[in-house]
C-alpha positions as CSV (number, residue, x, y, z in Angstrom):
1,X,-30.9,-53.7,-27.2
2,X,-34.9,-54.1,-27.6
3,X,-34.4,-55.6,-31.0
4,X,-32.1,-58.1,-29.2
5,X,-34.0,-59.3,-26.5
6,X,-37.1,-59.3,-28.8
7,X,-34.6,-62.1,-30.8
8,X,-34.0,-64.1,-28.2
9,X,-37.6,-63.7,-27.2
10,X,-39.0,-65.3,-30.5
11,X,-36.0,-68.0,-30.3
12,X,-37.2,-69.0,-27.3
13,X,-40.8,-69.3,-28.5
14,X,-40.0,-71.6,-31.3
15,X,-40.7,-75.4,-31.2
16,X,-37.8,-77.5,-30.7
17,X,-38.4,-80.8,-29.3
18,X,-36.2,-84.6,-30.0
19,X,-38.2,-86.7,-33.0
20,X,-36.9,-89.7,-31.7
21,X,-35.8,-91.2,-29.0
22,X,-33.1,-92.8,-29.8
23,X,-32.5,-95.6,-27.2
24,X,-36.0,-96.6,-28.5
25,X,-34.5,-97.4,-32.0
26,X,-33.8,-101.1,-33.1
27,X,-30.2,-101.7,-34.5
28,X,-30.5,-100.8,-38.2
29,X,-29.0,-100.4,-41.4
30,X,-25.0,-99.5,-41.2
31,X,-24.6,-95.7,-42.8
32,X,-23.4,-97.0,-46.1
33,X,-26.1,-99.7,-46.4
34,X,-28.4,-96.6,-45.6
35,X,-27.0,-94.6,-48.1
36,X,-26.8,-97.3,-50.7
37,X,-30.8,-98.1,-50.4
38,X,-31.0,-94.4,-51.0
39,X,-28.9,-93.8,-54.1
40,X,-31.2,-94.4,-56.2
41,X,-33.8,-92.1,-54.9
42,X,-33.7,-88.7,-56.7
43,X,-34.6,-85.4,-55.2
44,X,-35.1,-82.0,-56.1
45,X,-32.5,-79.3,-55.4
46,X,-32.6,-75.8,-53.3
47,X,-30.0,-73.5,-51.7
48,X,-31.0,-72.6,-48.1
49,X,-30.0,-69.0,-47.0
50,X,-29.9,-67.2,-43.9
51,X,-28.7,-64.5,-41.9
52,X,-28.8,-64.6,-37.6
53,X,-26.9,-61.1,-37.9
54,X,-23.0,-62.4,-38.2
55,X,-22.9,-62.5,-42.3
56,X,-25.1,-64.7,-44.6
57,X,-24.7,-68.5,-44.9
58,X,-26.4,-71.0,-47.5
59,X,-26.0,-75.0,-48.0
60,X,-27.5,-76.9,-50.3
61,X,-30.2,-79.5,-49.9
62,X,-31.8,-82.3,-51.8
63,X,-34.2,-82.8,-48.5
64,X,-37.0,-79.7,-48.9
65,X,-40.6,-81.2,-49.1
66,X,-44.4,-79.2,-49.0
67,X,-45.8,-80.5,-46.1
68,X,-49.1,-78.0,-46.1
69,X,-50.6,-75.8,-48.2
70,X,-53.0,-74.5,-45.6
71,X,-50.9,-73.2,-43.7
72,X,-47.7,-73.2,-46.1
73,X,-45.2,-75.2,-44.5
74,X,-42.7,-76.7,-46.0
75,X,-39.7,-78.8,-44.5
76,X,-35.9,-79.1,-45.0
77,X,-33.5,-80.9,-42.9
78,X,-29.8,-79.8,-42.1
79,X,-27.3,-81.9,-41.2
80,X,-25.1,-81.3,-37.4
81,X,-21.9,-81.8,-39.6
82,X,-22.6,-78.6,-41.6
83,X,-20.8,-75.5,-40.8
84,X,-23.8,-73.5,-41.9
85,X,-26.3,-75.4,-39.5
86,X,-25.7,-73.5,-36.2
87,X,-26.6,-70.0,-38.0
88,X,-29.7,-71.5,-39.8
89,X,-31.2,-72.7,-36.2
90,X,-30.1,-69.5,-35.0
91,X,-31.9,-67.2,-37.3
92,X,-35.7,-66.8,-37.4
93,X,-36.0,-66.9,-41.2
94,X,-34.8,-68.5,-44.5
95,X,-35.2,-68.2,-47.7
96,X,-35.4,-71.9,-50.0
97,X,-34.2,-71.4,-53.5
98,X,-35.5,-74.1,-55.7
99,X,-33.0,-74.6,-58.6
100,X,-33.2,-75.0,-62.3
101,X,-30.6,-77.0,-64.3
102,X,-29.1,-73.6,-65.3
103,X,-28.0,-73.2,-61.4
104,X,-26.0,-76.3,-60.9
105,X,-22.8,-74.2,-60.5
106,X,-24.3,-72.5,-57.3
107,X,-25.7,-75.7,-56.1
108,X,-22.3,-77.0,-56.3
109,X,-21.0,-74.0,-54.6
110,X,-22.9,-74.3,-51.6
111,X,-22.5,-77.4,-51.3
112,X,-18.6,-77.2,-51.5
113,X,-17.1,-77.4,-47.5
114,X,-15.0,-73.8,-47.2
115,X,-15.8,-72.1,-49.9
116,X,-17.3,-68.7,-50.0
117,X,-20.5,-69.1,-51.8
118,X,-20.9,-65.0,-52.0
119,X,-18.1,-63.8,-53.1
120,X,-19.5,-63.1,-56.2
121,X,-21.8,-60.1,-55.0
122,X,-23.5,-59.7,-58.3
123,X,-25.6,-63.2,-58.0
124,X,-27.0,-62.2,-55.0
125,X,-28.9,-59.2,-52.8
126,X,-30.5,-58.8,-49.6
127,X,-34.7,-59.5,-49.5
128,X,-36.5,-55.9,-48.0
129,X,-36.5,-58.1,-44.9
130,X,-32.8,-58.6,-44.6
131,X,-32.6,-62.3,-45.7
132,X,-30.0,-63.3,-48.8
133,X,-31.3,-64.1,-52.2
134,X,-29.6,-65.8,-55.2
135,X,-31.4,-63.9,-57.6
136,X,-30.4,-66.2,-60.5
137,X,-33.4,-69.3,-58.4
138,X,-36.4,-69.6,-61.0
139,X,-38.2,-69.8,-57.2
140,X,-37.5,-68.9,-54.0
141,X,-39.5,-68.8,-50.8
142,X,-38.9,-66.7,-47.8
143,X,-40.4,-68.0,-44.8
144,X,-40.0,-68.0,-41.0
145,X,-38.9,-71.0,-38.8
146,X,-41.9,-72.2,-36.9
147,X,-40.0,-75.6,-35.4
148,X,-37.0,-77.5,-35.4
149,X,-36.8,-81.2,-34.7
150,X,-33.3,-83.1,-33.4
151,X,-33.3,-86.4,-35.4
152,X,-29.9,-88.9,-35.5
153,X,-27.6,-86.0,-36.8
154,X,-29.9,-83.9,-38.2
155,X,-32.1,-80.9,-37.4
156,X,-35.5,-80.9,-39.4
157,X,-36.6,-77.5,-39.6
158,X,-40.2,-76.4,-40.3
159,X,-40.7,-73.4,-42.3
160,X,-43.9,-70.9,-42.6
161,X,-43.7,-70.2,-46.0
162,X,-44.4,-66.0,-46.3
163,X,-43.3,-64.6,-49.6
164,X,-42.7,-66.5,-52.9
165,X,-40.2,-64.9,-55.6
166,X,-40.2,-65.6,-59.2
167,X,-37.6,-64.8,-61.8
168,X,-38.4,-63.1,-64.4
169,X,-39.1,-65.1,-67.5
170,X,-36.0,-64.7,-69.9
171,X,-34.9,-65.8,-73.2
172,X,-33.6,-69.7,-71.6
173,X,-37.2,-70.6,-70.5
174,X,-37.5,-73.0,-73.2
175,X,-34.0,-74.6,-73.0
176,X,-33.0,-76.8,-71.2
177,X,-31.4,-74.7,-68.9
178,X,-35.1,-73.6,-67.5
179,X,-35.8,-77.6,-66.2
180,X,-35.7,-78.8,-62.8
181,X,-32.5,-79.8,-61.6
182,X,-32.2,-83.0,-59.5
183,X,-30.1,-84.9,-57.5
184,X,-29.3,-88.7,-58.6
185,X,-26.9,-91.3,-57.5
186,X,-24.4,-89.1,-56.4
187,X,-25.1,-87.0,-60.0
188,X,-26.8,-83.8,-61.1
189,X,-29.3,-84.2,-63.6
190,X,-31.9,-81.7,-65.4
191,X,-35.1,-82.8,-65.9
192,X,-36.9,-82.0,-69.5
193,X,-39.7,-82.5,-71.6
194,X,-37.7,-85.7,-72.9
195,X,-37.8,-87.3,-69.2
196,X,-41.5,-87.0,-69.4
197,X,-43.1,-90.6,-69.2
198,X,-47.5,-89.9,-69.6
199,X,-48.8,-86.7,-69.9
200,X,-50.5,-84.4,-67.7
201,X,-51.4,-85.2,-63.9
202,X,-51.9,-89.4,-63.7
């Protein structure tokens, strides 16, 4: 019962305020002319997990951004339409799985409505702290939930970045396989040394 209330205790404690006021907002884009501007925009692609004690969850999302390094915070936003969204603003921590190209099937998975993205119990464990980890994630970052934000119909959530997990280097680290995978146009896509337009940090 003490671990309970000592739940709802840090719940309570946790930021979450409305970003915008929306009666402030001028009449905008329609949702597909919002979407359209934004096809061509590629982004990078995690698996969120959690756990708020009823069974793990995960989604996946092309919207995770470093906002601070000091202190490590990094943001991801999840969308009111999502199943898995009520247990990710219920739990006090995540863990963000930043994919390689050789993990489109799971980002597929988890982003698939009604499917049971951990069935297969061998591509994932439990974190010492209880969390659920893809263990297959080149990276992965377990971190707490410091704030959540309503905005339109989405909750951005605000992560404290603790840990930081990285797979152990195996035989596909110079294929393909090992590159970034990314989100484009409605398309998965791996990025590799071939997609690389000037060298080094310009």
């Amino acid at each position: 019962m003490s671990e309970l209330i000592d739940h709802i205790d840090r719940q309570q404690a946790r930021q979450h305020v409305a970003l915008i006021d929306e009666l402030s907002l001028e009449p905008g884009l329609s949702p597909d002319g919002f979407r359209e501007a934004f096809r061509n925009h590629a982004g990078g692609v995690a698996v969120v997990t959690a756990d708020a004690g009823r069974g793990p969850v995960a989604l996946t999302a092309t919207s995770v951004i470093s906002v601070s390094a000091t202190p490590p915070l990094l943001v991801f936003s999840a969308s009111t339409l999502s199943s898995t969204t009520p247990t990710i603003l219920e739990s006090l921590s995540v863990v963000v799985h930043l994919l390689g190209a050789g993990q489109v099937d799971l980002a597929r998975l988890c982003a698939t409505s009604g499917a049971d993205r951990f069935a297969d119990t061998a591509a994932w464990t439990r974190l010492p702290t209880g969390e659920p980890h893809f263990v297959a994630a080149p990276v992965s970052i377990r971190g707490r939930i410091a704030a959540t934000f309503t905005a339109g119909a989405s909750t951005l959530v605000v992560v404290n970045a603790t840990h930081a997990h990285h797979a152990p280097t195996g035989a596909d680290a110079r294929s393909d396989a090992s590159g970034p995978l990314v989100y484009h146009n409605r398309t998965w896509h791996q990025l590799s040394e071939l997609s690389q337009m000037v060298s080094g940090a310009q």
